[in-house]
Every structure is written in structure tokens, then in C-alpha cells.
N, C-alpha and C positions, 0 to 999 in steps of 0.2 A: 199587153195584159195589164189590166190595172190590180193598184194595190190592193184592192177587195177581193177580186178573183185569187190572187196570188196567195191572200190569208187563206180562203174557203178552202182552196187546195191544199195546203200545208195541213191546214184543222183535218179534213178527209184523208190523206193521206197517213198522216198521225193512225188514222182508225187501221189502216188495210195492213201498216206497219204491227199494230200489234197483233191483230190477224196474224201476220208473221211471226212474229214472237211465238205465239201458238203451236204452228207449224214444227218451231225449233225445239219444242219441249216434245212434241212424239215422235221428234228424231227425222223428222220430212224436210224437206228442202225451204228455209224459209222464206214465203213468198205469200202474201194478203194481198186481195182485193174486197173494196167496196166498190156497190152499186148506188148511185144517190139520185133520188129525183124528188123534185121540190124542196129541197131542202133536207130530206130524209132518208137514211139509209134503208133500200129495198131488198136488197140482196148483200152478202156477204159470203166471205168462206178464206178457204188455205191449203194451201199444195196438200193432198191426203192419199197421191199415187200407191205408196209402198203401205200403209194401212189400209188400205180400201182394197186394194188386190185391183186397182183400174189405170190404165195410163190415161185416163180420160181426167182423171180428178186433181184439175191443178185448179190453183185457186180461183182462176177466173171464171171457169166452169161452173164451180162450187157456188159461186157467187151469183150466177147466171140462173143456174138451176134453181136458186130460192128465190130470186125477185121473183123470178116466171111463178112459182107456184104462188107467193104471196098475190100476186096481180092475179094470180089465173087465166094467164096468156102467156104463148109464147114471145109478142114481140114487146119488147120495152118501148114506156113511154116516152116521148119523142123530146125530151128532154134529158134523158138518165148522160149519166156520166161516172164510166168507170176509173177508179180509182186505185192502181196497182202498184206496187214494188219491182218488178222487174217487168223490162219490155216483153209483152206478147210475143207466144211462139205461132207457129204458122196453124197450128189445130186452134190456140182461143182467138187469132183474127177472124178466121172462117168462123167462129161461133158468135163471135162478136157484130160480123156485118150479118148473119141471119136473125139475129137477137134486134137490129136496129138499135143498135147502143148511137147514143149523139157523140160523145166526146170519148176520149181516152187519156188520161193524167198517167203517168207513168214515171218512176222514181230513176231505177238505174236500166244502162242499157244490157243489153246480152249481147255478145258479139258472136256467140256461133250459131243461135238459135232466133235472136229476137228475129222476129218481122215486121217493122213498121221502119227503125231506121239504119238497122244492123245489117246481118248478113243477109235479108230479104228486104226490099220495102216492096208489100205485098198490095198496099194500093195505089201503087202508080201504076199500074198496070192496064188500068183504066178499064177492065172488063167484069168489075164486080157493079149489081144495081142497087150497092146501097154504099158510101163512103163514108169513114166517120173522121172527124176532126179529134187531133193526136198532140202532146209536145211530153218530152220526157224533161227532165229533172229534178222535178220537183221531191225534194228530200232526197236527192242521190246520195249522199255522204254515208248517212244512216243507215240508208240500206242496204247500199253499198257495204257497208261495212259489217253490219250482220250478217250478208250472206259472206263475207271473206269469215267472219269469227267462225260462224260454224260447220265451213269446208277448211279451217284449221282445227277445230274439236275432231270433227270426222277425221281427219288428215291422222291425229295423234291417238286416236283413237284405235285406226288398225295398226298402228305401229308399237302399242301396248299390246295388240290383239297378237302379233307377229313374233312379238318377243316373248311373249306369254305360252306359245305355242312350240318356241324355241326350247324354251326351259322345259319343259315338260318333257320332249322330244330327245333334251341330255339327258333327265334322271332317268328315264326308261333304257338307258344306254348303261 
């Protein structure tokens, strides 16, 4: 990879990170993606599963869903490269190879769910008719570490919830 590739991705990634950020302020799992072709962000979005009432709406979907409508197609064009925080799970690969995404930049890995290099790698398989080009780390640390902050918020959060629940539970006693 050269050093121009390596910034472009940092710069994009930076984008899908804050998308994240997003995510974390309506209490959803924080995870962004960007959609970029020519240079230009076409799609975007953010995990919105538990406010949307969908398991279908993780960010990469999100993200998937508006370029297609911005293009007014469903297949991206033959340059796009998505731009995500955690590795793809086995629902946005599959969305991913019928979308014709070119590339996939991906930050931190998932080890129970990802599917490209985790507990699936879902295109070695060699039976899907569209393959995209894939490498994760770029900004692992950061995002990495957003998603650790706020599954420790959540973490502390039911244990407020618990104790809260406690107390109550004696004075009624």
C-alpha cells in the first residue's frame, strides 16, 4: 500500500469513525460506515438496529441503502470503497458482494461474527460471482477502543440499573 492510499484511508475512515460516535449517542452499538467513489462520500450511515426496530440496520446497510438511492441503482460503481469500523458480519458481506462494492477498509476485527477474516472468511469459498478486495486495520486502536468504552458504559450502566432496582426492592421490604 502506498503512503497516499494509507492517508486516503485514515482521512475516510476518520468519516465512518464519527458515524460511530453517532451511533454511541443513541445508545446503539458504535459502528460507521462510509461509501466513497471518486473521491466522494456516496453513502453513509450507523448501527440503528435497536432504534429502527430492524436487525437489518447496521451501518453498512445504512450506508449501502443511500448511495443506491443517491445513484439510483442498486449496483455501486465499480470503484466504491467501503469504509467501516468493525469487520463485516455474514448479512453486510452478502449485501456487500450483490451491492458490487470494489474494496472494503475495515478498522477493528470481530472475532465471533466478523466474516472476511474472523470466525468466517466468507470469500474464500470461491462460490460467490462478484469478489471484493478487503484489508482491516486501518484505525484499529480508536475504534477498537470506542467500541471497549461504550460496552464498559453499557456494562456500568446495568449495574446502576441492578443496584437501583435493589434499593427499591429493600424499601418496599
Amino acid at each position: 500500500m502506498t503512503d497516499t492510499q494509507k492517508i486516503q484511508d485514515e482521512f475516510w475512515m476518520q468519516q465512518a469513525f464519527e458515524q460511530a460516535a453517532s451511533a454511541a449517542l443513541q445508545g446503539e452499538i458504535p459502528v460507521g460506515a462510509v461509501l466513497v467513489s471518486e473521491g466522494e462520500i456516496i453513502g453513509q450511515g450507523y448501527n440503528t438496529p435497536i432504534s429502527a426496530h430492524d436487525p437489518t440496520a447496521h451501518a453498512e446497510i445504512q450506508a449501502i441503502r443511500q448511495a443506491c438511492l443517491n445513484i439510483q441503482n442498486y449496483r455501486l460503481p465499480e470503484d466504491t470503497t467501503l469504509y467501516v469500523t468493525l469487520e463485516p458480519c455474514t448479512m453486510c458481506v452478502g449485501a456487500l458482494i450483490h451491492a458490487r462494492v470494489k474494496r472494503v477498509v475495515f478498522a477493528a476485527a470481530e472475532p465471533k461474527a466478523g466474516s472476511l477474516v474472523s470466525s468466517r472468511q466468507l470469500l474464500e469459498n470461491g462460490y460467490y460471482n462478484h469478489i471484493f478486495e478487503f484489508e482491516g486495520g486501518c484505525m484499529q486502536q480508536q475504534c477498537s477502543q470506542q467500541l471497549s468504552d461504550f460496552f464498559k458504559m453499557r456494562r456500568e450502566q446495568k449495574k446502576q440499573q441492578r443496584l437501583l432496582e435493589k434499593s427499591l426492592k429493600d424499601q418496599i421490604k
